[in-house]
C-alpha positions in Angstrom: -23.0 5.5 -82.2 -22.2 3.8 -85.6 -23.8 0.2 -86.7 -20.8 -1.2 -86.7 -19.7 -0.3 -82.9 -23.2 -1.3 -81.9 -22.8 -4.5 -83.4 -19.0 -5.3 -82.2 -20.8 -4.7 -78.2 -23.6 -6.8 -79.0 -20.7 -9.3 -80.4 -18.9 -8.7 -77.0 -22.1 -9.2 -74.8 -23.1 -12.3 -76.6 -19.7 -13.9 -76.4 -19.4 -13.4 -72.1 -22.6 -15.0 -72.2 -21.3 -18.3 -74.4 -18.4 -18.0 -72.2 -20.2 -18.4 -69.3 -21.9 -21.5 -69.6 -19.1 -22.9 -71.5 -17.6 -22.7 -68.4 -20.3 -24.3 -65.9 -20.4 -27.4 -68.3 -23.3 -26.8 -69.7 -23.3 -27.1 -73.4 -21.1 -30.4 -72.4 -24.3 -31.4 -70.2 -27.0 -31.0 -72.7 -25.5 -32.1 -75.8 -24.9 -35.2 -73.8 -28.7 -35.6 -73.1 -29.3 -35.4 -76.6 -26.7 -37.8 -77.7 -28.1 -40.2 -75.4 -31.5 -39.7 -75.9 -31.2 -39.9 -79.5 -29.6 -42.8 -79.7 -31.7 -44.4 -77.0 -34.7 -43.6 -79.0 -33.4 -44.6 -82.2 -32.9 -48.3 -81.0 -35.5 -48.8 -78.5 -38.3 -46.5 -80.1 -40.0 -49.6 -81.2 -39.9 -51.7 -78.4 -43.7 -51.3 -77.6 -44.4 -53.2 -80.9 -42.0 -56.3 -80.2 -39.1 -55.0 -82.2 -35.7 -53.6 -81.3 -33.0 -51.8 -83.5 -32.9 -48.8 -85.9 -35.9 -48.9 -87.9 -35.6 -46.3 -90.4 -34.8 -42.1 -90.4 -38.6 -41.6 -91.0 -39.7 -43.3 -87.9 -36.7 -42.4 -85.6 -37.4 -38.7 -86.6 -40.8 -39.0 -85.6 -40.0 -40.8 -82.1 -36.9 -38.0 -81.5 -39.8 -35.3 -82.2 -42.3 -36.4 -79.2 -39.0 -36.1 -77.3 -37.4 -32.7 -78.4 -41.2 -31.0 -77.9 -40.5 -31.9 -74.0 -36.9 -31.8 -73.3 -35.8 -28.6 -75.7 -38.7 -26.3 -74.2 -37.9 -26.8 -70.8 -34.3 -26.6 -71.4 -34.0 -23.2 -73.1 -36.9 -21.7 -70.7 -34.7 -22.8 -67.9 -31.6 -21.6 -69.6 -33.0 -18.0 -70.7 -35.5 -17.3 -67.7 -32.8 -15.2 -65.4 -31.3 -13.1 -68.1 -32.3 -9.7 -66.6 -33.9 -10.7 -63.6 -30.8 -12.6 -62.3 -28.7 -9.8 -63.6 -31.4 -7.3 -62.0 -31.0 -9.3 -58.2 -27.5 -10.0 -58.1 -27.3 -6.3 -58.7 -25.1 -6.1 -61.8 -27.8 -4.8 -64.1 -27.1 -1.0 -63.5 -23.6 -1.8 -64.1 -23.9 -3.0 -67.4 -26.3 -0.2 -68.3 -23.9 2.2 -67.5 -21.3 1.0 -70.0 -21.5 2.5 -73.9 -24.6 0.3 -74.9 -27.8 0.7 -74.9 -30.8 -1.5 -73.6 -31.8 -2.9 -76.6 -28.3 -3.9 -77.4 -28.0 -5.5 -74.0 -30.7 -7.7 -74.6 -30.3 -8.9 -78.2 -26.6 -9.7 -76.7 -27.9 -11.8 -74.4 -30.5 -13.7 -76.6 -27.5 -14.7 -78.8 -25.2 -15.8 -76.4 -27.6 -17.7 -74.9 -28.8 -19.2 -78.2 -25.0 -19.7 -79.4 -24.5 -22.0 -76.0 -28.5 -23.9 -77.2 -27.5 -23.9 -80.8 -23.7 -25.7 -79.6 -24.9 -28.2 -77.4 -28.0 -29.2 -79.9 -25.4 -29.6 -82.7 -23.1 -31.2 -81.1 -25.3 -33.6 -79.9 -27.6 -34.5 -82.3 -24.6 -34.2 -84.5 -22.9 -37.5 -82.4 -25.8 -39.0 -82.7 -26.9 -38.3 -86.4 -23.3 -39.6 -87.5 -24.5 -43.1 -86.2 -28.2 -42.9 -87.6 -27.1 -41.5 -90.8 -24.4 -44.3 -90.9 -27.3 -46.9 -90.8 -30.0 -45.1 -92.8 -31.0 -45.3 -96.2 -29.7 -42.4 -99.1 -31.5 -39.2 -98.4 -31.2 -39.4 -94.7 -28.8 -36.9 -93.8 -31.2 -34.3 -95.5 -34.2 -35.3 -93.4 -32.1 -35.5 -90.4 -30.4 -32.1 -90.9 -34.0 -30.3 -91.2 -35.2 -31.8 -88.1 -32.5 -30.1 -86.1 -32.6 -27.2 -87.8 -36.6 -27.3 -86.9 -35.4 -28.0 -83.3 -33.0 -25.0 -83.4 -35.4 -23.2 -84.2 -38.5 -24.0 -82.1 -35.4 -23.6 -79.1 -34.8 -20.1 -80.4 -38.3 -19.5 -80.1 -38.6 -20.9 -76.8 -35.7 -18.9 -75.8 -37.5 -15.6 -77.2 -40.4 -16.4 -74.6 -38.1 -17.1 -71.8 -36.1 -13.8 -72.4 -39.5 -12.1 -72.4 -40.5 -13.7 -68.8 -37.0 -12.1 -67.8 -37.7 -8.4 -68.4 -41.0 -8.8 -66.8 -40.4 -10.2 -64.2 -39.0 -8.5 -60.8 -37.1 -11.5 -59.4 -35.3 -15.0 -60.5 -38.1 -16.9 -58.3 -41.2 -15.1 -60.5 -38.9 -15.6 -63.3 -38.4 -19.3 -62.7 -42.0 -19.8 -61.9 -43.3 -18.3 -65.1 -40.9 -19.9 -67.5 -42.2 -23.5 -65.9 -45.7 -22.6 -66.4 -45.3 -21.4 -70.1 -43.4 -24.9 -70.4 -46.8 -26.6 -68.9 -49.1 -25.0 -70.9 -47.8 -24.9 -74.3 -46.7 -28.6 -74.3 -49.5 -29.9 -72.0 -52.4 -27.5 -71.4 -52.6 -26.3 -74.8 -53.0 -29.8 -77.0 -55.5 -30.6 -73.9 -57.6 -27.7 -74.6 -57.9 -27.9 -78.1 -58.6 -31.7 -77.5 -61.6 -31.0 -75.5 -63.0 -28.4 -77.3 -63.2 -30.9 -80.5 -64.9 -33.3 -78.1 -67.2 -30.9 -76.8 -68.3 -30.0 -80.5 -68.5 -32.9 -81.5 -66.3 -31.2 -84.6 -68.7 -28.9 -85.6 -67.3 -25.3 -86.2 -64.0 -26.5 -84.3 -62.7 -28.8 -86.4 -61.7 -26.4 -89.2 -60.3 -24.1 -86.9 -57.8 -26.3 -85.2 -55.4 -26.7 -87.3 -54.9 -22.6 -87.4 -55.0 -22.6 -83.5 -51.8 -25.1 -83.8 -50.1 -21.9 -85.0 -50.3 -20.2 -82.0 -48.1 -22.8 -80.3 -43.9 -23.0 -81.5 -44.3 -26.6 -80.2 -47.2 -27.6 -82.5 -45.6 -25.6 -85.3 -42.6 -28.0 -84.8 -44.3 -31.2 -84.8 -46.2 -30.6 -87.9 -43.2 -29.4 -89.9 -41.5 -32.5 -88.5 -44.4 -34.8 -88.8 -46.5 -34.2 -91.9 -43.4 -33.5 -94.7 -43.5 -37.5 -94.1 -46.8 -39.1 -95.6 -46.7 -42.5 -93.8 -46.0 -41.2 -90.4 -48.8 -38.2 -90.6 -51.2 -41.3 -91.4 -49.9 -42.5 -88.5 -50.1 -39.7 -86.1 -53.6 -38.7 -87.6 -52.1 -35.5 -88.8 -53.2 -35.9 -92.9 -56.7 -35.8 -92.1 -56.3 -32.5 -89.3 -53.8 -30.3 -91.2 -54.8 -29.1 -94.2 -51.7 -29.5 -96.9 -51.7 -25.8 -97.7 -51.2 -24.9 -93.9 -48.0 -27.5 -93.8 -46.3 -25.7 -96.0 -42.7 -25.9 -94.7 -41.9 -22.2 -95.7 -45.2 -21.0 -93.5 -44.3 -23.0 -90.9 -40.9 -21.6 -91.0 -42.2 -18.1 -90.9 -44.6 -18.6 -88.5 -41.7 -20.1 -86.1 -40.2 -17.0 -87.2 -42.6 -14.5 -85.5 -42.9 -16.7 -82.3 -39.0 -15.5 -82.6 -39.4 -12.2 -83.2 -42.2 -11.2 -81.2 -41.6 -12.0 -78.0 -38.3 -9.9 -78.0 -40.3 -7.1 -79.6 -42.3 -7.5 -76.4 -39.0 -8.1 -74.0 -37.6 -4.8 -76.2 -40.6 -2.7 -75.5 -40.6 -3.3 -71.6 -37.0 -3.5 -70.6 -37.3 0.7 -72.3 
């Protein structure tokens, strides 16, 4: 089988799989979410401190990046989990295995499709609502903007990766469902928690100078300090400029590491579904 057939039925496989949720709505459905949310943030994000209205890209992006670490997780987890396993229960999965296209093939077809549907409704989205923000903001805005969703793209792709992974290991939709949920609960809840109270524990000792290398080992860490700490007022804010160390915030890492977290878990989800 040539590269180039391979690729034009991982083209083919992808494309059903847009196809598919373009047709339940649901690129329609999340990138209204976003809109909304973004726009709701962007006005009220200040209202805690007395004060209503757009306040600058700097601080929206920071208030839109508490939100995007909870909603695009959960989103693409719950989009991704029942790529095989639903495919594998509804009984379909031999059927596409026994058409011209191998395994691996299947299941990078699927991560893009599924990504393509994330990657359309996030743009779209966003995109409504950076066209007002960017409208209001100062010069240089669009640029800061456009590298937080790309960020967000790609901490979804990553997200994706994991939920893909659950998919192939999993032996139904139901165990399928229940890990992707608990993989949302502990990297955006357990996992801050933990590292938390180990610092307490410590006292800082030891612990402190290895935190900010544990925060690799979470995409949705990774995310907020590439979001968070490439603006100096609000990592003073956040606490961020005396935790990350300015050599470990380099954008290029932090784009590498959100890279592996891609990578890695459909090495994983490659290696099993053999």
């Amino acid at each position: 089988m040539s590269i180039g057939l391979a690729w034009r039925e991982v083209g083919a496989i992808a494309a059903k799989e847009f196809r598919e949720r373009r047709r339940n709505r649901w690129i329609v459905a999340v990138a209204a979410v976003f809109a909304a949310f973004a726009l709701l943030i962007a006005y009220f994000g200040a209202a805690q401190q007395g004060a209503v209205g757009f306040r600058g890209i700097q601080v929206t992006i920071a208030s839109l990046t508490s939100l995007v670490i909870y909603l695009v997780p959960l989103i693409v987890l719950l989009l991704g989990y029942d790529a095989i396993a639903g495919e594998r229960e509804r009984g379909s999965l031999d059927l596409l295995l026994s058409l011209p296209v191998t395994r691996f093939e299947l299941l990078l077809g699927k991560y893009l499709g599924l990504g393509a549907a994330f990657a359309a409704s996030t743009l779209v989205g966003f995109g409504l609502a950076g066209a007002v923000l960017v409208w209001r903001a100062e010069p240089g805005a669009l640029l800061h903007y456009a590298a937080f969703v790309a960020s967000a793209l790609l901490m979804g792709m990553a997200f994706l990766a994991l939920a893909v992974m659950v998919s192939v290991i999993a032996t139904d939709r139901t165990r399928a469902s229940g890990a992707a949920i608990a993989l949302w609960l502990f990297f955006v809840l357990v996992f801050d928690l933990l590292l938390l109270g180990a610092l307490v524990l410590s006292g800082g000792r030891g612990v402190g100078e290895v935190v900010p290398y544990l925060l690799l080992l979470n995409p949705a860490d990774v995310f907020r300090v590439l979001n968070i700490f490439t603006m100096a007022d609000v990592a003073v804010l956040y606490g961020l400029a005396t935790v990350v160390p300015p050599a470990l915030a380099d954008p290029r890492l932090l784009g590498a590491v959100m890279a592996a977290w891609i990578v890695a878990p459909l090495g994983i989800a490659a290696w099993r579904f053999k």
